[in-house]
C-alpha positions as CSV (number, residue, x, y, z in Angstrom):
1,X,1.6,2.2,-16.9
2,X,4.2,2.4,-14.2
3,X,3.9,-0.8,-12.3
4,X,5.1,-1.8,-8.8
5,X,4.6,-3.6,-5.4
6,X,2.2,-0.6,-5.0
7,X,-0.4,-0.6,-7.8
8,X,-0.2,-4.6,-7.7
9,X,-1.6,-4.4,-3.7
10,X,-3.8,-1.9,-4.0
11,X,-4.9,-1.7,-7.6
12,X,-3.9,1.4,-9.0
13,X,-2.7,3.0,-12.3
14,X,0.0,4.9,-10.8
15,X,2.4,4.5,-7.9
16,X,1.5,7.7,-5.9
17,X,0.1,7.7,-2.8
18,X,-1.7,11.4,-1.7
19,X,0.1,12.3,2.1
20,X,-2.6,12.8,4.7
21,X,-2.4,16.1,4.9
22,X,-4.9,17.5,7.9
23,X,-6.1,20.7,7.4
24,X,-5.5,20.6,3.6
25,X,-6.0,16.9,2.3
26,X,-9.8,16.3,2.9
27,X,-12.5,13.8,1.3
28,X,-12.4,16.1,-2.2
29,X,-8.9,16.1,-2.6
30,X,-8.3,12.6,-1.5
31,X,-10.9,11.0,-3.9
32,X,-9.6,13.5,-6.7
33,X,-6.3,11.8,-6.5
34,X,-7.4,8.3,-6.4
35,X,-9.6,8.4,-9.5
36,X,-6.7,9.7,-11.6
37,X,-5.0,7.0,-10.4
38,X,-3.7,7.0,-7.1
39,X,-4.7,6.4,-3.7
40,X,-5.6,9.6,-1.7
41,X,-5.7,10.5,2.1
42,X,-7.8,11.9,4.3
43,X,-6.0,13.8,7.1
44,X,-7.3,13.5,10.2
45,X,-5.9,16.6,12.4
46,X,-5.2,16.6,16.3
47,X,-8.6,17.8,17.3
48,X,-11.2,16.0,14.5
49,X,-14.4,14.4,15.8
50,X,-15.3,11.2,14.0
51,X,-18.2,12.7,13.2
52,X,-16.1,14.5,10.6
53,X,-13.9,11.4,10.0
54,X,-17.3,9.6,9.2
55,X,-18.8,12.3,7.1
56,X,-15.3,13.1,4.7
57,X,-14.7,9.1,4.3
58,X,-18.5,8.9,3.4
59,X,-17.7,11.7,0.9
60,X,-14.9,10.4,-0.6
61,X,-16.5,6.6,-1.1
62,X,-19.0,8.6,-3.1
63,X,-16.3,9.7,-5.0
64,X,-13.4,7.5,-5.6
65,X,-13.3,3.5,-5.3
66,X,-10.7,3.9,-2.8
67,X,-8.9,6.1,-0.1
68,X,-7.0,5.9,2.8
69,X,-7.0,7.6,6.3
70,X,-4.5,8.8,7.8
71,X,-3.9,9.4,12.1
72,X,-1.2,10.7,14.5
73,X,0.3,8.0,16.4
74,X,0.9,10.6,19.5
75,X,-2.9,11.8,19.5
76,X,-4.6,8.0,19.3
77,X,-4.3,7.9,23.0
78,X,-5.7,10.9,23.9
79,X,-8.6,10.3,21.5
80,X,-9.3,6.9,20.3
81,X,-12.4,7.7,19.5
82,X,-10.8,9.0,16.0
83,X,-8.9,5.5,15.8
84,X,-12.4,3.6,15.5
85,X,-14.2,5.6,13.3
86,X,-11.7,5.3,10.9
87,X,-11.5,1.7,11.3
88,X,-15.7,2.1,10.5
89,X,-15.0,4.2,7.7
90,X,-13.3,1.2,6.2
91,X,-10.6,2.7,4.2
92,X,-8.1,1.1,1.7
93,X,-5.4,1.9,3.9
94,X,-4.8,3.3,7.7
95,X,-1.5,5.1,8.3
96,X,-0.4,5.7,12.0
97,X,2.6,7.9,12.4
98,X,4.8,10.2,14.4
99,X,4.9,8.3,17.6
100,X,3.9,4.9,19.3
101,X,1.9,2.8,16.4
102,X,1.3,-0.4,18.4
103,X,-1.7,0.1,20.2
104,X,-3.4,0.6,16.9
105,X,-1.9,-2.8,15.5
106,X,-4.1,-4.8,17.1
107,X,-7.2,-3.1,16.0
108,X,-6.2,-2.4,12.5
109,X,-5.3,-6.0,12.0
110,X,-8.6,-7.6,13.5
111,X,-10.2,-5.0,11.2
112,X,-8.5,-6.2,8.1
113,X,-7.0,-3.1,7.3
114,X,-3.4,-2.5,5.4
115,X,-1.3,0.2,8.1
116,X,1.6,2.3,6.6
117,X,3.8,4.6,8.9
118,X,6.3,6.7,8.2
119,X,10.0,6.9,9.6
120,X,12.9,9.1,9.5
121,X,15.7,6.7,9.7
122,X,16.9,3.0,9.1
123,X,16.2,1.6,12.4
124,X,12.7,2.5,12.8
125,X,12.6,1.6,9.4
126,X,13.5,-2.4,10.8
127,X,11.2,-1.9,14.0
128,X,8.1,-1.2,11.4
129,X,9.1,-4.5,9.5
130,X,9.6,-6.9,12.4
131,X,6.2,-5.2,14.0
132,X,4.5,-6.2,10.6
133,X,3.7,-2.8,9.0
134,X,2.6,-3.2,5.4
135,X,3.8,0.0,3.7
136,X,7.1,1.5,5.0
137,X,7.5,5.4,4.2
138,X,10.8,6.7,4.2
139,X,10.0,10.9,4.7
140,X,12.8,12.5,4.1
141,X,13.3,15.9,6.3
142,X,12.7,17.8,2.8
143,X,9.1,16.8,3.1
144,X,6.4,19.3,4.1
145,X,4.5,18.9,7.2
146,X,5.4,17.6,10.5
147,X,7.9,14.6,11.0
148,X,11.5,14.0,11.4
149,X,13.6,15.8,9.8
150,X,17.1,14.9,10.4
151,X,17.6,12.7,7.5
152,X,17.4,14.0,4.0
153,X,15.2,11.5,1.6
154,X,17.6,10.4,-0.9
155,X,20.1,8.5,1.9
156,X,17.1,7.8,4.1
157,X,15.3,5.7,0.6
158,X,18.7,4.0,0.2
159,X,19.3,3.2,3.7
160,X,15.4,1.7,4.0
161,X,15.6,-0.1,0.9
162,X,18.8,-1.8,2.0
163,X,17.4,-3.0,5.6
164,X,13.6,-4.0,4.5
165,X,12.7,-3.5,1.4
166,X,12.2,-7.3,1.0
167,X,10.5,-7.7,4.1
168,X,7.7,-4.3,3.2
169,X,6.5,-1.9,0.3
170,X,8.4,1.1,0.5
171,X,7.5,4.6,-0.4
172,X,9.6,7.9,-0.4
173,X,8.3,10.7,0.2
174,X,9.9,14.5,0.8
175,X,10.7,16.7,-2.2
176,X,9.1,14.4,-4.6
177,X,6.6,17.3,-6.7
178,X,7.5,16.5,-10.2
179,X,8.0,13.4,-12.8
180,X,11.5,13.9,-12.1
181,X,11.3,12.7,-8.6
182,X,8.8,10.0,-9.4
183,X,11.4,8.5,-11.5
184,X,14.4,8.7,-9.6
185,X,12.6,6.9,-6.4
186,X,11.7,4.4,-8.5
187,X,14.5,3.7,-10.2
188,X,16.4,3.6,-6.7
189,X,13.6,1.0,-5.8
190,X,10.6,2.4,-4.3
191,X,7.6,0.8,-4.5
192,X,6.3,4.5,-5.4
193,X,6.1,8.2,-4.3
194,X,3.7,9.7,-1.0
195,X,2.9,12.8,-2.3
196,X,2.2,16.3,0.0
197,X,3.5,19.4,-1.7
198,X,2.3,18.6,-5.4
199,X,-1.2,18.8,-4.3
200,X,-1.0,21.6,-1.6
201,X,-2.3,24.2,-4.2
202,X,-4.7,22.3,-6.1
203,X,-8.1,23.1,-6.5
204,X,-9.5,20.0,-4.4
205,X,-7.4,21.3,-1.2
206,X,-8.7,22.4,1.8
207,X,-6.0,25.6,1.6
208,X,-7.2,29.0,1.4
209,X,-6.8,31.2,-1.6
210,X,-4.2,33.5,0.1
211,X,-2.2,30.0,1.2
212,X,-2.1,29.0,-2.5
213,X,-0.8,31.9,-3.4
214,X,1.7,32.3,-0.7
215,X,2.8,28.5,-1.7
216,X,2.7,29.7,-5.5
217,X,4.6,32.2,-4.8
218,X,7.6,30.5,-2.9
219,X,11.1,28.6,-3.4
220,X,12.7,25.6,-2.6
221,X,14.3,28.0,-0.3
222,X,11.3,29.7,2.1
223,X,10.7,27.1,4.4
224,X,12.0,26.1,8.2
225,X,11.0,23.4,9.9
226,X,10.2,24.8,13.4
227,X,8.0,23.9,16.5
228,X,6.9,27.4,16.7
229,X,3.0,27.3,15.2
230,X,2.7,24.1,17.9
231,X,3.9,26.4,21.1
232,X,1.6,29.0,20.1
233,X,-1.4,26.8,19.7
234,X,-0.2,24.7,22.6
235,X,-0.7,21.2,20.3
236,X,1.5,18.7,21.9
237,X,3.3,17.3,19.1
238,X,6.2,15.6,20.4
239,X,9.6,17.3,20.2
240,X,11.2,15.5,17.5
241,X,8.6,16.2,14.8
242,X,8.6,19.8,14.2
243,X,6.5,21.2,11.1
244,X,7.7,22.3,7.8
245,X,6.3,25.4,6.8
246,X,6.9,28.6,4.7
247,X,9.1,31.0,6.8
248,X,7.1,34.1,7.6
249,X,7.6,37.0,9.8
250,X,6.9,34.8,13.4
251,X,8.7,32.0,12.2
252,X,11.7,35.2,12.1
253,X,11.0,36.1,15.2
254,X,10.4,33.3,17.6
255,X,12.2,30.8,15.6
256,X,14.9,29.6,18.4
257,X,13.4,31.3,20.8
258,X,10.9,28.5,21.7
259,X,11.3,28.7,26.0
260,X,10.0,32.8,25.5
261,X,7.6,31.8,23.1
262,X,5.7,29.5,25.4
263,X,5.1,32.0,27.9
264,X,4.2,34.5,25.6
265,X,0.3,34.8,25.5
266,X,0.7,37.6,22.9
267,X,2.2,35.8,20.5
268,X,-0.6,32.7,21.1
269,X,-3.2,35.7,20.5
270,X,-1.5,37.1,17.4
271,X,-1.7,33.7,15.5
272,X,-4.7,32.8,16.5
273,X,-5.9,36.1,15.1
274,X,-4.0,35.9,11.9
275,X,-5.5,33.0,11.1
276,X,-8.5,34.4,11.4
277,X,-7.6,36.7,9.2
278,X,-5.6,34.9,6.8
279,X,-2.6,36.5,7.2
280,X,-0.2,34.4,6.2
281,X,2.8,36.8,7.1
282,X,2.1,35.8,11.3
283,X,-0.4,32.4,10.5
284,X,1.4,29.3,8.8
285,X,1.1,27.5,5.7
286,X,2.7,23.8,6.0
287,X,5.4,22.5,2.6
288,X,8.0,21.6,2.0
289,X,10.9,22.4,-0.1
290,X,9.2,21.2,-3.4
291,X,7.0,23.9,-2.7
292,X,9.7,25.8,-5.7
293,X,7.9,23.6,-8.1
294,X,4.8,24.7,-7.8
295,X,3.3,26.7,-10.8
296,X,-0.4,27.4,-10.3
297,X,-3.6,25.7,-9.1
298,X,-5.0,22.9,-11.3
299,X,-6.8,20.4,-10.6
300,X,-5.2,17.4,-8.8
301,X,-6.1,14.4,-11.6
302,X,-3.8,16.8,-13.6
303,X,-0.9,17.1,-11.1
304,X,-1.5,13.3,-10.8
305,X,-1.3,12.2,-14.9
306,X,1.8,14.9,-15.1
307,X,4.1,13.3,-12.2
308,X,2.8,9.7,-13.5
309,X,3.7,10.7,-17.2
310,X,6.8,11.9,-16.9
311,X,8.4,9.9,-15.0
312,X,6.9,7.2,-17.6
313,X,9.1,8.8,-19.9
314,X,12.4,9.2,-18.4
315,X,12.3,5.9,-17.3
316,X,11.7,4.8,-20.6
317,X,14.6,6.8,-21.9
318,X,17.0,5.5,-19.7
């Protein structure tokens, strides 16, 4: 058993924490992870009721012992509606990330409930500390998904360790598919691995079958991280969190080309079509660079024993 600041807090058999991954982590895939070990997400997208956050954490507690939710920080003002029915929901663990966490601080903390957030460099690494935040996730630009992506995650982890990692639990996440990068996080100091990519084509995901095969089919080297899906759909992710994704034919064309793109109701029409379809040569499919490892779909408890296994073993070995 691979034990760390993580397990210990949470109780778990294996220091892996399943990324909250809307649209493809729901209540099956979340409580999939946690009873091999882990502690799985739920990812709440931009435009979930909390009738639906209700229902998939209800789902999951039938399920699993434990799971976490996980919300954007950017869209809790324009629905905090989603913000308390997670709180209800009662989850292990609340993360809040990619903007302004502190008006959720107060309501997490009254509720009891652990908050982790995710940064992509040191110094809002030391903001998330000094505001209290219990689990610190350094996401490396690597990592699939939307979020920062200026830092890789190997200096990011050394950089985060180095300013809190006495004062917080810290995770890595980005690139991290295999037992290989389980161990090498660990061994650098992390309190354990978030997890996106690994589970993206198991059977428990929300993906389609033509997105599995799409993300079986890739390398480390098909994916850009690009604002374009977001213009099309008009989401309003902030500007500095683009979204990792496989490149396809409209991340060729509009790519760079973001100011044309927005005024192009075409191009809104063509994805929203595609993704109708399930073409996944215009519509997107979110990974990251680990995306390489994947090999087939199985069943997430066996991604899950694999990572925790291996890395059991090379970190015995050396």
């Amino acid at each position: 058993m691979l034990r760390t600041l993580l397990t210990d807090r949470f109780a778990l058999r294996v220091p892996v924490v399943g990324a909250p991954m809307a649209g493809a982590g729901g209540a099956a895939l979340a409580a999939a992870v946690s009873r091999a070990g882990g502690l799985g997400m739920i990812g709440v997208g931009a435009a979930a009721d909390p009738d639906w956050i209700t229902a998939a954490a209800a789902e999951a507690r039938g399920a699993a012992d434990r799971f976490g939710i996980g919300l954007m920080a950017w869209n809790i003002p324009r629905r905090p509606d989603q913000l308390d029915a997670a709180i209800a929901a009662g989850p292990a663990l609340i993360s809040v990330s990619f903007g302004d966490y502190g008006p959720a601080l107060g309501p997490l903390r009254r509720a009891g409930i652990p908050v982790a957030t995710q940064v992509g460099d040191v110094a809002s690494a030391r903001r998330a500390a000094e505001d209290g935040i219990d689990l610190i996730v350094a996401r490396g630009g690597e990592g699939g998904g939307h979020g920062d992506d200026r830092v890789a995650t190997l200096p990011l982890l050394q950089g985060v360790l180095d300013a809190v990692g006495d004062r917080a639990i810290v995770l890595a996440a980005g690139g991290i598919a295999t037992g290989r990068g389980l161990a090498a996080v660990l061994a650098a100091g992390a309190a354990g691995a978030w997890i996106g990519t690994a589970l993206l084509a198991c059977t428990e995901a929300l993906t389609s079958p033509g997105a599995r095969r799409r993300l079986i089919e890739a390398s480390e080297l098909d994916t850009v991280a690009t604002r374009v899906f977001d213009i099309a759909q008009e989401i309003p992710w902030p500007p500095g969190y683009p979204g990792r994704a496989l490149a396809n034919d409209f991340t060729g064309r509009w790519h760079g080309r973001e100011a044309v793109l927005s005024a192009s109701d075409g191009a809104r029409r063509a994805l929203a079509e595609a993704r109708r379809r399930g073409d996944f040569e215009t519509a997107f499919v979110y990974a990251g660079q680990a995306a390489g490892s994947l090999a087939g779909e199985r069943p997430a408890g066996d991604v899950i024993a694999e990572i925790a296994g291996s890395a059991e073993v090379l970190l015995r070995r050396w």
